[in-house]
Kinemage of the C-alpha trace (Angstrom):
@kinemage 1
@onewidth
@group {chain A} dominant
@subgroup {mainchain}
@vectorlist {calphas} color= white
{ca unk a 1} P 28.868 -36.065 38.691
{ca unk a 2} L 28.613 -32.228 38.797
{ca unk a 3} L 30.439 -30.654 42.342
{ca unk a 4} L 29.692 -27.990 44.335
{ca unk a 5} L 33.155 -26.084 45.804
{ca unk a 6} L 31.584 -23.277 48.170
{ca unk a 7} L 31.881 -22.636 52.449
{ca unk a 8} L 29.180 -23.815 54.239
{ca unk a 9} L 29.211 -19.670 55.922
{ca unk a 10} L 28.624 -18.569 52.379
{ca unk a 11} L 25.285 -16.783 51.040
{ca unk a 12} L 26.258 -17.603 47.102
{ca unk a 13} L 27.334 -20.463 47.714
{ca unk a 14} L 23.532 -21.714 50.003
{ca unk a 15} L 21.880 -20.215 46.682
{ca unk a 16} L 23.617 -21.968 44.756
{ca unk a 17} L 22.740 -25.143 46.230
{ca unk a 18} L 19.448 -24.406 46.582
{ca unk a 19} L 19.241 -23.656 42.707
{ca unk a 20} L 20.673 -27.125 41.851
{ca unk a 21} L 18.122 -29.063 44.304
{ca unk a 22} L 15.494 -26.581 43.065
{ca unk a 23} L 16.500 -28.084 39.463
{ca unk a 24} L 16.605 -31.553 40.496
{ca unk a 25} L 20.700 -31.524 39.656
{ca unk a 26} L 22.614 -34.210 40.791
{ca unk a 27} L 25.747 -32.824 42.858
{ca unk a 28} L 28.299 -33.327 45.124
{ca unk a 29} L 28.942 -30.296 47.658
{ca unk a 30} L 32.827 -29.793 48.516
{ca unk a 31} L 33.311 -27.449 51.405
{ca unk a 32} L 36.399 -25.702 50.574
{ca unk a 33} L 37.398 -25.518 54.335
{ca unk a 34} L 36.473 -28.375 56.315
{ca unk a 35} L 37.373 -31.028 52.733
{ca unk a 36} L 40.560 -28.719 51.830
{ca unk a 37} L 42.121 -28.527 47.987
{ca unk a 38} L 44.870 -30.362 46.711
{ca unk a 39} L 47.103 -29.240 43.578
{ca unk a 40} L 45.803 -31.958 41.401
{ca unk a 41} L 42.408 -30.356 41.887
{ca unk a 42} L 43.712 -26.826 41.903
{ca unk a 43} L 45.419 -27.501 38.250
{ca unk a 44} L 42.719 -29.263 36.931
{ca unk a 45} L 40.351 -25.839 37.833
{ca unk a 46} L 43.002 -23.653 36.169
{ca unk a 47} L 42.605 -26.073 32.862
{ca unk a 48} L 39.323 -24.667 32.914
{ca unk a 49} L 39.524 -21.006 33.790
{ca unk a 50} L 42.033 -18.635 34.027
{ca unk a 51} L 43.939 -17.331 37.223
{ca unk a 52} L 42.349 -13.875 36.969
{ca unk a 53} L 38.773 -15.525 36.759
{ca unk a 54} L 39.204 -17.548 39.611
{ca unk a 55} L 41.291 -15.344 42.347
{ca unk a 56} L 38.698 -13.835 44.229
{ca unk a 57} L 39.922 -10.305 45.212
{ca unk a 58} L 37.008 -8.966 47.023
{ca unk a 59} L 37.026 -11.681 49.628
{ca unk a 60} L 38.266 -10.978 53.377
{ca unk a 61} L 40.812 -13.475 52.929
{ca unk a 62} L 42.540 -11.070 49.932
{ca unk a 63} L 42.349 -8.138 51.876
{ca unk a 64} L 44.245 -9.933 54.670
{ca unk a 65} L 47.560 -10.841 52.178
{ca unk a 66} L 50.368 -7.687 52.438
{ca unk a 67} L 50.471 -5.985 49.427
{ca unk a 68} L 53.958 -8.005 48.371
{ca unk a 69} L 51.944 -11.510 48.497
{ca unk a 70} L 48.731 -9.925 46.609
{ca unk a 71} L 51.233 -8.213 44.096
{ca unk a 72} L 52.873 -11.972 43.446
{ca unk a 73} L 49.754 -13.685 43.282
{ca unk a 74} L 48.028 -11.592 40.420
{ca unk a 75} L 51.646 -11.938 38.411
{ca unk a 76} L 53.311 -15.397 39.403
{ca unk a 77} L 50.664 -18.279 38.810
{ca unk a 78} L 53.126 -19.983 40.844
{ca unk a 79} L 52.962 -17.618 44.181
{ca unk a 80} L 49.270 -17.688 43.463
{ca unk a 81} L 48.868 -21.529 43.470
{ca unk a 82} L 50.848 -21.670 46.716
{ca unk a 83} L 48.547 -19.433 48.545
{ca unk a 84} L 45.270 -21.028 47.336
{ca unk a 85} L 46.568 -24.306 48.219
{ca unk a 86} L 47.008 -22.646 51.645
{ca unk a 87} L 43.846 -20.598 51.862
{ca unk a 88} L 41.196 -22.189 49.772
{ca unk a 89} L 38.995 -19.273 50.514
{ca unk a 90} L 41.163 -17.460 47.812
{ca unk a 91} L 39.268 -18.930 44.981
{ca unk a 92} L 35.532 -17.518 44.111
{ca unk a 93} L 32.470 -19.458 44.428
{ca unk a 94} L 30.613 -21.020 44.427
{ca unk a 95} L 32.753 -23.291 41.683
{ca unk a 96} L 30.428 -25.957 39.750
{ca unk a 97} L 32.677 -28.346 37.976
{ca unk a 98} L 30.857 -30.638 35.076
{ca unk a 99} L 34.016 -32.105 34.452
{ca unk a 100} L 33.644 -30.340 31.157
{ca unk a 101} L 32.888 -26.797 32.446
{ca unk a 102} L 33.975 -24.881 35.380
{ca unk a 103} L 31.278 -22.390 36.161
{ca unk a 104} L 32.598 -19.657 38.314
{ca unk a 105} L 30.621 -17.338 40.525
{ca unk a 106} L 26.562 -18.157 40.997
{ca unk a 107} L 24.880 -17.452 37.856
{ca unk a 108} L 21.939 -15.407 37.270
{ca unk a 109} L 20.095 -18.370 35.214
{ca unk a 110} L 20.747 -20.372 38.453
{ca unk a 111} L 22.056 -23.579 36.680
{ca unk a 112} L 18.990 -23.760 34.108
{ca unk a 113} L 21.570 -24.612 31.447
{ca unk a 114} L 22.253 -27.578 33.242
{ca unk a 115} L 19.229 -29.402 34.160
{ca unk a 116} L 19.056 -33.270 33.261
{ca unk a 117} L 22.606 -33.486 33.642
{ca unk a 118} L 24.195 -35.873 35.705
């Protein structure tokens, strides 16, 4: 079963949904903020993209961190871990995980690749 991590508040992350029921893809929707992330899930999303890829920067959330905690979090995957596990919000999205693939950000083909799948 493909999931959906997003915020409900999110404009990608509405399109993004709307592309998968537009599609007829089966999915699960995970709301990042009222369903929270555990480390299990957090590791298993870094086994399929890399810190970098899935720290979103741009977001309110990163602009709130001091410059130490930002600093640690783009050099310790450690540091970073701990303060995704405390503010989900860190991560980009919307996140689609296959369980094969994590597809990170909405993309432009808006899940075309993926129709039929399960």
């Amino acid at each position: 079963m493909n999931t959906l991590y997003g915020i409900n508040n999110c404009d990608s992350c509405r399109k993004a949904r709307k592309a998968l029921e537009a599609q007829g893809i089966d999915y699960r929707y995970h709301d990042l903020r009222d369903d929270g992330l555990d480390r299990e899930r957090l590791a298993h999303f870094l086994t399929l993209a890399d810190l970098a890829t899935l720290l979103n920067t741009r977001s309110t959330t990163w602009r709130n961190l001091d410059a130490d905690d930002q600093r640690a979090a783009r050099s310790d995957a450690e540091h970073a871990t701990a303060l995704i596990l405390a503010q989900p919000t860190l991560l980009k999205r919307p996140l689609l995980d296959t369980g094969e693939r994590l597809l990170v950000g909405a993309p432009r083909d808006g899940y075309a690749g993926l129709a039929g799948t399960a």
